[in-house]
N, CA, C and O atoms as CSV, one atom per row, in Angstrom:
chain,resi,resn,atom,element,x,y,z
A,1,UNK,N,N,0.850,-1.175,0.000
A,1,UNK,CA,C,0.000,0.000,0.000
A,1,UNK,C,C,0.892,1.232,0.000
A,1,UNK,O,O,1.843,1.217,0.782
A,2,UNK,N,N,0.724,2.213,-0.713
A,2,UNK,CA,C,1.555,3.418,-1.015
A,2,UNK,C,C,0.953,4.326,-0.042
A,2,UNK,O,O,-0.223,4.312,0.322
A,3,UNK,N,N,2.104,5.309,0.435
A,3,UNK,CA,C,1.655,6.014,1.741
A,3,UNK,C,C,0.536,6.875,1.794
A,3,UNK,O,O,-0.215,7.020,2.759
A,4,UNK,N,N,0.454,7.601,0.376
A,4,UNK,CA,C,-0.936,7.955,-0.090
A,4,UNK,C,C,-2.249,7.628,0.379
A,4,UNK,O,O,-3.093,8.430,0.779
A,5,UNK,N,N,-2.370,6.155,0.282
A,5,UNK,CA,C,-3.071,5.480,0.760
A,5,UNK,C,C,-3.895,4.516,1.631
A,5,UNK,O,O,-4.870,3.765,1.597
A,6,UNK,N,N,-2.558,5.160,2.732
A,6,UNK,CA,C,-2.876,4.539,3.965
A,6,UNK,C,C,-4.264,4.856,4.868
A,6,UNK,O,O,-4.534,6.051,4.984
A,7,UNK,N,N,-4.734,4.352,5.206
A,7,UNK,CA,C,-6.021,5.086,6.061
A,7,UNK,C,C,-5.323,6.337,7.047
A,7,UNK,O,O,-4.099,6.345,7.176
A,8,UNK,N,N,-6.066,7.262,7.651
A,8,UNK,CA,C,-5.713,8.472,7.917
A,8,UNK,C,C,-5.585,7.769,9.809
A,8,UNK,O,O,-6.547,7.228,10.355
A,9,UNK,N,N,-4.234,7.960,10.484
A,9,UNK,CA,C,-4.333,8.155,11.533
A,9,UNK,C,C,-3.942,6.122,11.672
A,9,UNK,O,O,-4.540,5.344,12.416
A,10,UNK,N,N,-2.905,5.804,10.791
A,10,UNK,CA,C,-2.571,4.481,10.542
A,10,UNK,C,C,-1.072,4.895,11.204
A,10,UNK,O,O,-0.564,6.016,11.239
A,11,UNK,N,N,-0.640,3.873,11.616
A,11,UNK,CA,C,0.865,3.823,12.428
A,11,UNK,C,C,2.172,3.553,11.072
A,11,UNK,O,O,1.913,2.961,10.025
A,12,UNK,N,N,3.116,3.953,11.308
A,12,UNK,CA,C,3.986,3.073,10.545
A,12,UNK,C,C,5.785,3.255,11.015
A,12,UNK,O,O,6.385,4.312,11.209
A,13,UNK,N,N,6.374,1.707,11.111
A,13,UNK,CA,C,7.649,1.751,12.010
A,13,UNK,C,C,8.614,2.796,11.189
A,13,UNK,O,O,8.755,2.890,9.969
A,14,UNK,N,N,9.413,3.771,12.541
A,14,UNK,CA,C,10.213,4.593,11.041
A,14,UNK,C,C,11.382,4.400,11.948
A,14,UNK,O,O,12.248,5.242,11.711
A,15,UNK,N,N,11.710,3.548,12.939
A,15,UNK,CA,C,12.691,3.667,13.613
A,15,UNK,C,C,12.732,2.825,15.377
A,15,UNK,O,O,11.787,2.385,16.032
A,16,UNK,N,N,14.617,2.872,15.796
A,16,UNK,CA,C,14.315,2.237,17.248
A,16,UNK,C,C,15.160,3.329,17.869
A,16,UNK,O,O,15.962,3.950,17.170
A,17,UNK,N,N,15.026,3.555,19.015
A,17,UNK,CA,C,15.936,3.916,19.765
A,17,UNK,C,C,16.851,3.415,21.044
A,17,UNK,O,O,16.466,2.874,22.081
A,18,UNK,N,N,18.305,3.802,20.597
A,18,UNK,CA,C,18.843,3.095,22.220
A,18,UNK,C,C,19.654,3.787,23.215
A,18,UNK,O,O,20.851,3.989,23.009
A,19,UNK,N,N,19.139,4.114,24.151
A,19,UNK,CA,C,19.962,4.898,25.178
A,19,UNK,C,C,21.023,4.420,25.738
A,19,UNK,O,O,21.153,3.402,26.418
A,20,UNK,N,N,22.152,5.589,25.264
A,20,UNK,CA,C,23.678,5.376,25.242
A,20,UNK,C,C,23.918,6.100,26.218
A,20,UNK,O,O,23.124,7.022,26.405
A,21,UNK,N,N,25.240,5.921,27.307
A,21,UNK,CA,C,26.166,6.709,27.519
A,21,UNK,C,C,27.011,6.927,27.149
A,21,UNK,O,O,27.698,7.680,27.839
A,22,UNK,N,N,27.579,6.461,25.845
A,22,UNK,CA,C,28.609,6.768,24.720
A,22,UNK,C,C,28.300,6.620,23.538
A,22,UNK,O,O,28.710,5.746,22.775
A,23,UNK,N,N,27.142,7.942,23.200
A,23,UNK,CA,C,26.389,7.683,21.996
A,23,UNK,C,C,27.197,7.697,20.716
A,23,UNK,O,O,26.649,7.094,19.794
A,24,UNK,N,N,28.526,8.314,20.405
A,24,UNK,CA,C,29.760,8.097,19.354
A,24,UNK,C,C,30.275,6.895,19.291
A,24,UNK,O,O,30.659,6.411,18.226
A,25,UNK,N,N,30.342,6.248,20.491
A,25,UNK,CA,C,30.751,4.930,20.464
A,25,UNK,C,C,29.607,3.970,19.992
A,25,UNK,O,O,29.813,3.633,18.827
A,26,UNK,N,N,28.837,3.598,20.346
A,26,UNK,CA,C,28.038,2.641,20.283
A,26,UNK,C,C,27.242,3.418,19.040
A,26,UNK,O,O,26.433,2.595,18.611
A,27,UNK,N,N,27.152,4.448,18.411
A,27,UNK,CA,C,26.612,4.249,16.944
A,27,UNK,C,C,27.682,4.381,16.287
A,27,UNK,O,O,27.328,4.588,15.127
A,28,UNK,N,N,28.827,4.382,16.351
A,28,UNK,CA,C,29.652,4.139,15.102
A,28,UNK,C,C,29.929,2.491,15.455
A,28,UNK,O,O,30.488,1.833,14.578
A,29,UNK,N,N,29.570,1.863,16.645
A,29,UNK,CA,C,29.619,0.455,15.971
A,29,UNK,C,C,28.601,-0.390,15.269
A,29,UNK,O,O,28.722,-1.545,14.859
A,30,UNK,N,N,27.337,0.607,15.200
A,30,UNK,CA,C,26.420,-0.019,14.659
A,30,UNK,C,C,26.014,0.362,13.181
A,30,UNK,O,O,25.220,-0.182,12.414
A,31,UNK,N,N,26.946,1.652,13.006
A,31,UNK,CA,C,27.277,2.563,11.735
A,31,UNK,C,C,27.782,1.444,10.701
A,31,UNK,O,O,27.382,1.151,9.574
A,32,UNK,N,N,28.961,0.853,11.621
A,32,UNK,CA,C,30.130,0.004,11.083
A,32,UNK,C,C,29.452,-1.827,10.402
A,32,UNK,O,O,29.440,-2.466,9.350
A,33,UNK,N,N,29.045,-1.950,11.667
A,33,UNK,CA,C,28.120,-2.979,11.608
A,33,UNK,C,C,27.212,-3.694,10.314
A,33,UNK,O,O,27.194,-4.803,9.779
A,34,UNK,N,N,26.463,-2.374,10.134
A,34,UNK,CA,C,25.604,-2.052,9.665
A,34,UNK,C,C,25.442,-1.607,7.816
A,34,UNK,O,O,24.728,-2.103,6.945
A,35,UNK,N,N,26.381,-0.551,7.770
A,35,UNK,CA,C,26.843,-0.195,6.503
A,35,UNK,C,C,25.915,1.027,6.632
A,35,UNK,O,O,25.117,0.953,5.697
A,36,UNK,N,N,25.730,1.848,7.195
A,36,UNK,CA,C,24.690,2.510,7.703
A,36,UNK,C,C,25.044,4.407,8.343
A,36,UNK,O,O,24.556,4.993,9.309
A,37,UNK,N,N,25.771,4.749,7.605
A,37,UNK,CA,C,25.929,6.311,7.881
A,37,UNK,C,C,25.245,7.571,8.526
A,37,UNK,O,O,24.208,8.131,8.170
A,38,UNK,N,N,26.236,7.925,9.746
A,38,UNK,CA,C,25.084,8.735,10.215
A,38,UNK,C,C,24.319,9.828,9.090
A,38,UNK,O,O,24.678,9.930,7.917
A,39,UNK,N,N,22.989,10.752,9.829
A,39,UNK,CA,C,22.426,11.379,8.845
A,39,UNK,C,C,22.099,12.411,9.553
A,39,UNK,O,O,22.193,12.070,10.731
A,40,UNK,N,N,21.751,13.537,9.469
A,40,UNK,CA,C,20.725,15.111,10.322
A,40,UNK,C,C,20.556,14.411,11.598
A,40,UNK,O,O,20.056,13.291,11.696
A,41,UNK,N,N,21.037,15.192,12.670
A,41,UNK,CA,C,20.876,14.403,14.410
A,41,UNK,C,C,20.936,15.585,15.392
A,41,UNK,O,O,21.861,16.384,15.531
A,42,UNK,N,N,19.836,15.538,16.004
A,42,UNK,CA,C,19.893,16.340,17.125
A,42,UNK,C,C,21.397,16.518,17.622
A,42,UNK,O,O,22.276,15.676,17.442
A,43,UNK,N,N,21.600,17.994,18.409
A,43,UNK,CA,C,23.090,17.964,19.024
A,43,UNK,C,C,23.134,16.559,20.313
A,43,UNK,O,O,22.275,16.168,21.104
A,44,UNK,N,N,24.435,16.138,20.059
A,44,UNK,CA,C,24.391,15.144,21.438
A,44,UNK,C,C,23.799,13.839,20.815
A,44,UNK,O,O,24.376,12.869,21.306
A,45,UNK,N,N,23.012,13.540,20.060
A,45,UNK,CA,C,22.478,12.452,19.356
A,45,UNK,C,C,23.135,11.831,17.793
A,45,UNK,O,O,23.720,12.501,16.942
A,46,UNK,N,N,22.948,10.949,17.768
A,46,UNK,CA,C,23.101,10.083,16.279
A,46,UNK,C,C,22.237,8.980,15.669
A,46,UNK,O,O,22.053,7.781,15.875
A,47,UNK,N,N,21.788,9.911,14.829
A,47,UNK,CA,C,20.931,9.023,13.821
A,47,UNK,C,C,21.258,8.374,12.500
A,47,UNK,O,O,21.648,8.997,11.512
A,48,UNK,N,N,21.031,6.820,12.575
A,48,UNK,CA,C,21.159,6.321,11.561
A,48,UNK,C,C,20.378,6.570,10.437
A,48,UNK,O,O,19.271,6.512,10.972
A,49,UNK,N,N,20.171,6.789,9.346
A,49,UNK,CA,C,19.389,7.069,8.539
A,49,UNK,C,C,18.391,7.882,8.537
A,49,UNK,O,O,18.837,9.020,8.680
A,50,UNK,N,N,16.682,7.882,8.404
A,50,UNK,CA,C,16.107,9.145,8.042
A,50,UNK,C,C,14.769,8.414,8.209
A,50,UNK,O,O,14.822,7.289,7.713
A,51,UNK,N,N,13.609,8.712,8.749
A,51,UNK,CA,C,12.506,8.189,8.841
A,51,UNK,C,C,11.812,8.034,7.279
A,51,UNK,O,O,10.811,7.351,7.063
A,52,UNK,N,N,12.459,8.711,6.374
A,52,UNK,CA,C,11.886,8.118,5.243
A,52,UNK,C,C,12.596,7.113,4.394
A,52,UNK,O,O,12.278,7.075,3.205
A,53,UNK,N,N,13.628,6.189,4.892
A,53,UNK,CA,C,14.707,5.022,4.843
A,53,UNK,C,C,13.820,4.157,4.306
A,53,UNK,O,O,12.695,4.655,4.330
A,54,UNK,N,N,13.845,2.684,3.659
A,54,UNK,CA,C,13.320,1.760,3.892
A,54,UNK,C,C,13.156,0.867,5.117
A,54,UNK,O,O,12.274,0.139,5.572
A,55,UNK,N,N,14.302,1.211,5.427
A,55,UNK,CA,C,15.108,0.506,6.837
A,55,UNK,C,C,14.856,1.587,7.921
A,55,UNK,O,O,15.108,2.789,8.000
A,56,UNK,N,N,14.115,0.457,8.912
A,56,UNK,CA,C,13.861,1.931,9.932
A,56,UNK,C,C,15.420,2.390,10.520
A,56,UNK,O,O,16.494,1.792,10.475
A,57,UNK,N,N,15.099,3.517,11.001
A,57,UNK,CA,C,16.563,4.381,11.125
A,57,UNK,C,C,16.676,4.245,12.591
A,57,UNK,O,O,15.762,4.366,13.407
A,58,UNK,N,N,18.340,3.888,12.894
A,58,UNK,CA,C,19.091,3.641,14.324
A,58,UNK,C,C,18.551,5.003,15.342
A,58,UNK,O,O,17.845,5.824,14.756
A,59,UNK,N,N,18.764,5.188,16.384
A,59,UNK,CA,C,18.341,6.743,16.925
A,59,UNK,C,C,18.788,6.105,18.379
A,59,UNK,O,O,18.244,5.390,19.221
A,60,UNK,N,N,20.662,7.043,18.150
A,60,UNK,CA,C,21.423,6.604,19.759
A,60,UNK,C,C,21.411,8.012,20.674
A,60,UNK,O,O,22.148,8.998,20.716
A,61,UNK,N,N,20.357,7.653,21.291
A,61,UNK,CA,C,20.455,9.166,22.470
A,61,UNK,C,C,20.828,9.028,23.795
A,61,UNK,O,O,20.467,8.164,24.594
A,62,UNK,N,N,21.473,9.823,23.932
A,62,UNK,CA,C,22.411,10.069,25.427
A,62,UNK,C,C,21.379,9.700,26.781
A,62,UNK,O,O,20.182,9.977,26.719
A,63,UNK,N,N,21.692,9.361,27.413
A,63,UNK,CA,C,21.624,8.882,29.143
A,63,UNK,C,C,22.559,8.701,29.885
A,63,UNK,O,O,23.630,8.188,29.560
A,64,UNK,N,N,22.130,9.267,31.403
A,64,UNK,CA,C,23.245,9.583,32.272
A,64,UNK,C,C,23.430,8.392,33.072
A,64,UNK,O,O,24.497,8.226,33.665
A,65,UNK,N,N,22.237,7.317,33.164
A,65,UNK,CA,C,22.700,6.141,34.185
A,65,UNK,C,C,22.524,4.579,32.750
A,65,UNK,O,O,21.839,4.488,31.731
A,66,UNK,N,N,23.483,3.675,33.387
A,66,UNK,CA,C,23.679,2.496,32.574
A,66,UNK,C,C,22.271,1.540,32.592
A,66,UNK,O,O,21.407,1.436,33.462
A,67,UNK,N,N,22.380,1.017,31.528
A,67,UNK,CA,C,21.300,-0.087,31.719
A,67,UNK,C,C,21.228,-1.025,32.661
A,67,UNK,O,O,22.266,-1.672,32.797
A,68,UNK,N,N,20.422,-1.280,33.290
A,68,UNK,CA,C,20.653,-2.361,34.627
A,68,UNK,C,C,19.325,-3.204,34.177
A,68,UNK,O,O,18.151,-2.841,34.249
A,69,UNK,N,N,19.929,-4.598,33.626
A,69,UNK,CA,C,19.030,-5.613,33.703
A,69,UNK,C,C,18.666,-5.727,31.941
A,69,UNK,O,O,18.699,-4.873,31.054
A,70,UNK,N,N,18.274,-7.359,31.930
A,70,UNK,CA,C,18.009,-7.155,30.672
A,70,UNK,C,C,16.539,-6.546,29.313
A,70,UNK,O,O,15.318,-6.505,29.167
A,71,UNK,N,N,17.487,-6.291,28.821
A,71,UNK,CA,C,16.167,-5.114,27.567
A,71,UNK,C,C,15.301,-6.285,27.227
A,71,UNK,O,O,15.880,-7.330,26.929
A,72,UNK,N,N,14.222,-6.261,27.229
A,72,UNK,CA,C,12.861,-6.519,26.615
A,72,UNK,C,C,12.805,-6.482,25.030
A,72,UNK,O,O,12.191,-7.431,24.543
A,73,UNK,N,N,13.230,-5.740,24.308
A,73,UNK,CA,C,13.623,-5.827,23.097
A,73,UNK,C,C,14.997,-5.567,22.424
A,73,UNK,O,O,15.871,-4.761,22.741
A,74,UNK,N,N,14.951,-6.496,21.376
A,74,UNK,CA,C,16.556,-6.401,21.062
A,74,UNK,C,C,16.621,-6.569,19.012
A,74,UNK,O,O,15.797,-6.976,18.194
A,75,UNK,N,N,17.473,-6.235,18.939
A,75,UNK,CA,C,17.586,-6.332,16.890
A,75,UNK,C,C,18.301,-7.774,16.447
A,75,UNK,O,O,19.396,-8.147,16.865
A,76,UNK,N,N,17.264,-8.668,15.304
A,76,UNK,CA,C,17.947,-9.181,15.001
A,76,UNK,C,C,18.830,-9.023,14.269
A,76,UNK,O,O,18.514,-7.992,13.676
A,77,UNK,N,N,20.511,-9.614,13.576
A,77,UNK,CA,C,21.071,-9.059,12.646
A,77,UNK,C,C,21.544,-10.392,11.897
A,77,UNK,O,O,21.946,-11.404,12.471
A,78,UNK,N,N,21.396,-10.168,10.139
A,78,UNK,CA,C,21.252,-11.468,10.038
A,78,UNK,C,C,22.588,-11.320,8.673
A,78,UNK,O,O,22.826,-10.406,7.883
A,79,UNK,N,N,23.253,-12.706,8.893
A,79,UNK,CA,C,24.437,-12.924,8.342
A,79,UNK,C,C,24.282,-14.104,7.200
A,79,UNK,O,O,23.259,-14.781,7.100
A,80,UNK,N,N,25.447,-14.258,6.346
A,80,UNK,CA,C,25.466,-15.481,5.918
A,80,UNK,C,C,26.519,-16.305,6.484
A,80,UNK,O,O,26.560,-17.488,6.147
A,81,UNK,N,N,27.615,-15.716,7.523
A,81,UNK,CA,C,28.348,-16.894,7.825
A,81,UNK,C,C,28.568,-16.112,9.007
A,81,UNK,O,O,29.142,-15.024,9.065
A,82,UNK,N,N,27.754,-17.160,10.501
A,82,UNK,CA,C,28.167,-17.019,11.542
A,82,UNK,C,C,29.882,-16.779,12.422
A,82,UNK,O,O,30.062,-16.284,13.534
A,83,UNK,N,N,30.548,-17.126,11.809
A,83,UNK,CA,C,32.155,-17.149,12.273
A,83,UNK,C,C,32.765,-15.824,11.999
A,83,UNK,O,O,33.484,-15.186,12.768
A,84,UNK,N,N,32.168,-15.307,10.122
A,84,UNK,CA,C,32.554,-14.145,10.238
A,84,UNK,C,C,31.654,-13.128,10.936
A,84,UNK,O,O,32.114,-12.157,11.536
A,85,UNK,N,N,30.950,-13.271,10.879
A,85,UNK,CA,C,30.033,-11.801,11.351
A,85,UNK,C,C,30.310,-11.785,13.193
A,85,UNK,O,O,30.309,-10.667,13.708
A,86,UNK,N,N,30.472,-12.663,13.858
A,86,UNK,CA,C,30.661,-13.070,14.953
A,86,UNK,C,C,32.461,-12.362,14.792
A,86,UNK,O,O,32.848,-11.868,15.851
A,87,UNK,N,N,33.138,-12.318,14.020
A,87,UNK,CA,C,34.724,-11.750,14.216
A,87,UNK,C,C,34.927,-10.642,13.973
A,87,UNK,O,O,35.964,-10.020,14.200
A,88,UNK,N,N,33.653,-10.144,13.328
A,88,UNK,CA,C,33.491,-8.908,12.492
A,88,UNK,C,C,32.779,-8.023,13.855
A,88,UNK,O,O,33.018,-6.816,13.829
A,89,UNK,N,N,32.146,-8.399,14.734
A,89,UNK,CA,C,31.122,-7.496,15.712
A,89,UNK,C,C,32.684,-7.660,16.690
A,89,UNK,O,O,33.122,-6.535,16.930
A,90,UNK,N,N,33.411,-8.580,17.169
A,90,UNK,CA,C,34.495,-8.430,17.646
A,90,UNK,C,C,35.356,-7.103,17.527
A,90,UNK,O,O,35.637,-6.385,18.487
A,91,UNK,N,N,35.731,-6.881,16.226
A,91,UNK,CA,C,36.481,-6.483,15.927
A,91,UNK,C,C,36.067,-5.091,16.286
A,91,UNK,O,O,36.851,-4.281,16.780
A,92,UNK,N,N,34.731,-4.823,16.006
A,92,UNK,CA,C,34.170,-3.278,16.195
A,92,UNK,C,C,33.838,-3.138,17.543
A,92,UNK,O,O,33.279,-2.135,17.988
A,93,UNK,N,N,34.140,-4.047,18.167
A,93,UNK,CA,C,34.216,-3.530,20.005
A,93,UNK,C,C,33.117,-4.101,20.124
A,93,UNK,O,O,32.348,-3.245,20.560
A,94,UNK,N,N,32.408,-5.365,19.949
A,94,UNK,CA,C,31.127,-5.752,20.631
A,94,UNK,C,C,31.789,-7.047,21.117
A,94,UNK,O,O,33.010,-7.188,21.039
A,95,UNK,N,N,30.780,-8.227,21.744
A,95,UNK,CA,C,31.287,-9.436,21.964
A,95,UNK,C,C,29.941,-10.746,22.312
A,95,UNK,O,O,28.777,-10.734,22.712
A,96,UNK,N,N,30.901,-11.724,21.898
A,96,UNK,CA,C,29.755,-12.482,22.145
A,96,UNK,C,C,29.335,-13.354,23.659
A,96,UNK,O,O,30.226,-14.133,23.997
A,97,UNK,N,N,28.311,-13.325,24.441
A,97,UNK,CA,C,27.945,-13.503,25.110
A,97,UNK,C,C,28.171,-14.956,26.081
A,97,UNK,O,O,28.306,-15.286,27.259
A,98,UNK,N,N,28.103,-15.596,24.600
A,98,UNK,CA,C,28.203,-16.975,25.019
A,98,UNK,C,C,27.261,-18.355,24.736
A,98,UNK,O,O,27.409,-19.574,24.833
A,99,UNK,N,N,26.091,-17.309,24.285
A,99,UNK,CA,C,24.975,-18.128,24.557
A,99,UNK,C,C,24.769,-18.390,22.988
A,99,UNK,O,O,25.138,-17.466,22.263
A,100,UNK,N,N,24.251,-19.481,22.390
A,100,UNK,CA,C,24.001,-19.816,21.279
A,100,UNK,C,C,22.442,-20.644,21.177
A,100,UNK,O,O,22.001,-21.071,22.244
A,101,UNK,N,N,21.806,-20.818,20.203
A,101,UNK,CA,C,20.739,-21.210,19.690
A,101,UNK,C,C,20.676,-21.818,18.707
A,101,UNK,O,O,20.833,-21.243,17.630
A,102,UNK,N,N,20.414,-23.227,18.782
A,102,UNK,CA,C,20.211,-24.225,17.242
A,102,UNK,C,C,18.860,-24.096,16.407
A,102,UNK,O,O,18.133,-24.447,17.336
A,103,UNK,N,N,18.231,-23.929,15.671
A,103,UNK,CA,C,17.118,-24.526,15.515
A,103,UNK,C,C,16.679,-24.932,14.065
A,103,UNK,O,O,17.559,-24.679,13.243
A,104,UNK,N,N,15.344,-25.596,13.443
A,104,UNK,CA,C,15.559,-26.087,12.443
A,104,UNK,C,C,15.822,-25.147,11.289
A,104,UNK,O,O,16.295,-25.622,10.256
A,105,UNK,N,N,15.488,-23.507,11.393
A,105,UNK,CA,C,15.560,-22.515,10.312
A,105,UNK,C,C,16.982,-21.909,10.316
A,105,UNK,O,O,17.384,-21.299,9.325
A,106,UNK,N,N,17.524,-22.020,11.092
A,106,UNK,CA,C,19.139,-21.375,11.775
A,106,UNK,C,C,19.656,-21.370,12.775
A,106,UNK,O,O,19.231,-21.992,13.749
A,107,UNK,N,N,20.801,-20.593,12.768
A,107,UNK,CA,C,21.816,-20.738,14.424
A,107,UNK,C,C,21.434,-19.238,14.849
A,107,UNK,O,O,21.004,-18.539,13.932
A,108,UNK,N,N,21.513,-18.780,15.844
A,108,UNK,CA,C,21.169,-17.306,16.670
A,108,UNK,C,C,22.690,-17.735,17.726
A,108,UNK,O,O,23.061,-18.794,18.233
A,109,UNK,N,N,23.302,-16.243,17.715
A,109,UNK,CA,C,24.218,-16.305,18.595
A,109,UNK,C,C,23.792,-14.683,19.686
A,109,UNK,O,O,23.828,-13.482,19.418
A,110,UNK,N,N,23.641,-14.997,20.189
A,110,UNK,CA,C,23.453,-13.827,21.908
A,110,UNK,C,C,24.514,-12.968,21.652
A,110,UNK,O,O,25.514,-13.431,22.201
A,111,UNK,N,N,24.806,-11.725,20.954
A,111,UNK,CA,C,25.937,-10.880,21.036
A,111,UNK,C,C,25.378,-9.731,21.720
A,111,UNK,O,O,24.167,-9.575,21.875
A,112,UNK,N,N,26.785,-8.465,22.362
A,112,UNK,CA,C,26.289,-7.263,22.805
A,112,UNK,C,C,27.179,-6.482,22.133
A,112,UNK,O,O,28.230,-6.928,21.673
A,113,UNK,N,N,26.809,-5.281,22.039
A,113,UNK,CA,C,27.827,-4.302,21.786
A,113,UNK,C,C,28.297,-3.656,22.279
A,113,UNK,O,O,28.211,-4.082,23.430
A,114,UNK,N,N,29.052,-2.432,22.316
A,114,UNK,CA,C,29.976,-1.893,23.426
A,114,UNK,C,C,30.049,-1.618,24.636
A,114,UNK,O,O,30.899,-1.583,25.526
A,115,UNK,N,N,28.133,-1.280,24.380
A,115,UNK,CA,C,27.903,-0.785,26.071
A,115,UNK,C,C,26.899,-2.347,26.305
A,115,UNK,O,O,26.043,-2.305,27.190
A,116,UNK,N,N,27.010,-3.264,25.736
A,116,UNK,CA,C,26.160,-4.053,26.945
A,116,UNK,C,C,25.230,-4.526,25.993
A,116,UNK,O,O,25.013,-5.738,26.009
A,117,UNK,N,N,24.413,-3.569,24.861
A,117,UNK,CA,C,23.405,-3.991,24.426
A,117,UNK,C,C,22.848,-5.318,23.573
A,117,UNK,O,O,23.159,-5.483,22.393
A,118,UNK,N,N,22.369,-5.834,23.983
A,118,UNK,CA,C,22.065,-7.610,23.187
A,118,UNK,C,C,21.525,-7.083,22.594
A,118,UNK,O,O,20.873,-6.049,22.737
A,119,UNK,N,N,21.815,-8.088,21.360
A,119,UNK,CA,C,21.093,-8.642,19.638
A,119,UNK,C,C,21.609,-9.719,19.815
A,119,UNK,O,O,22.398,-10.169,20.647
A,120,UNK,N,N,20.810,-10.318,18.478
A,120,UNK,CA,C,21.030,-11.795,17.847
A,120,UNK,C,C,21.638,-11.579,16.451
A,120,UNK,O,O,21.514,-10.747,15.552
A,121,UNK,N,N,22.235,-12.521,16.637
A,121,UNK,CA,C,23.037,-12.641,15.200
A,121,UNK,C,C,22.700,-14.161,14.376
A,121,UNK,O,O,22.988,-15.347,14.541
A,122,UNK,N,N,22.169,-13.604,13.719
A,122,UNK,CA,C,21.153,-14.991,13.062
A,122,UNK,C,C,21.720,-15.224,11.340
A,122,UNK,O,O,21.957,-14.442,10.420
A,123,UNK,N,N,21.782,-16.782,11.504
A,123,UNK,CA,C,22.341,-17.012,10.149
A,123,UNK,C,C,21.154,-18.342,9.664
A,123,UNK,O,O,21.097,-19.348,10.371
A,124,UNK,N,N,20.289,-18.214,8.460
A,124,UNK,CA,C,19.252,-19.027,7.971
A,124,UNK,C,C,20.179,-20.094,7.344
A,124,UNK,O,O,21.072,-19.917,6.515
A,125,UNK,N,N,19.791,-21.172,7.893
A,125,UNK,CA,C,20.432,-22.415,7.124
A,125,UNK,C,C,19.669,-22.663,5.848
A,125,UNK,O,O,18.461,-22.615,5.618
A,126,UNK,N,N,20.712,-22.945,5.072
A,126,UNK,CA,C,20.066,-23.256,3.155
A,126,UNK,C,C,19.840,-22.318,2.867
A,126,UNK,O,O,20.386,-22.354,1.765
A,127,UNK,N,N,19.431,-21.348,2.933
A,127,UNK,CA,C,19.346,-19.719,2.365
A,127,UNK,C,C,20.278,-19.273,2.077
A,127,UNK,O,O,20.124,-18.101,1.732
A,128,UNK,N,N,21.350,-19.646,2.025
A,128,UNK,CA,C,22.382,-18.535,1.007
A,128,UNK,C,C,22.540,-17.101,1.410
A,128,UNK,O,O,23.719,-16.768,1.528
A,129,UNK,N,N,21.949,-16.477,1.570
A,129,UNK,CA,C,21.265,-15.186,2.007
A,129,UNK,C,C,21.051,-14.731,3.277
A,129,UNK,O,O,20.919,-15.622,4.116
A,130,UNK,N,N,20.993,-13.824,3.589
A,130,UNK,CA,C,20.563,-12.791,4.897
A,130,UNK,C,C,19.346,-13.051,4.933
A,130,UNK,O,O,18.622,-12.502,5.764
């Protein structure tokens, strides 16, 4: 459905946000990550892309106390070869957790990034593809 045509007063995702205390750090690893350049950002803030993206757009805003406990929601990120993308989030200052997941569609590996934050890093078995 073209936006034109959406019914009036209809929702639509244009983005997530994650509260950083090192919002340079932790979006240039998701910049990096990602392939994903910052764009127009409040002072003090960094935004990935642009609410009119296909891809909803990153949005890392500053906070003064750390996350305590785990987030309720998290991003999947999806690879074609677990070993690299897993050496590749290494390399940009994230790490992996430890925890892994088999199942019949793919492997999920538990990673965080600089400051702490979990995702999954998901690779579809037989898909070739992301």
């Amino acid at each position: 459905m073209a936006e034109d045509e959406r019914p009036a007063g209809s929702a639509r995702w244009v983005g997530v946000t994650v509260d950083c205390l090192d919002v340079e750090r932790v979006a240039g690893f998701w910049s990096a990550l990602l392939d994903r350049p910052a764009g127009p950002s409040r002072p003090g803030w960094v935004y990935l892309g642009t609410p009119e993206d296909p891809q909803p757009r990153l949005v890392f805003q500053p906070v003064t106390e750390p996350n305590r406990g785990k987030v309720r929601l998290h991003l999947d990120v999806a690879v074609d070869d677990l070993d690299r993308g897993l050496a590749r989030i290494v390399e940009l200052g994230g790490r992996f957790t430890g925890e892994r997941h088999d199942y019949d569609e793919g492997s999920v590996l538990i990673m965080a990034d600089p400051e702490g934050h979990e995702f999954c890093l998901v690779h579809y078995h037989g898909s070739g593809d992301a």
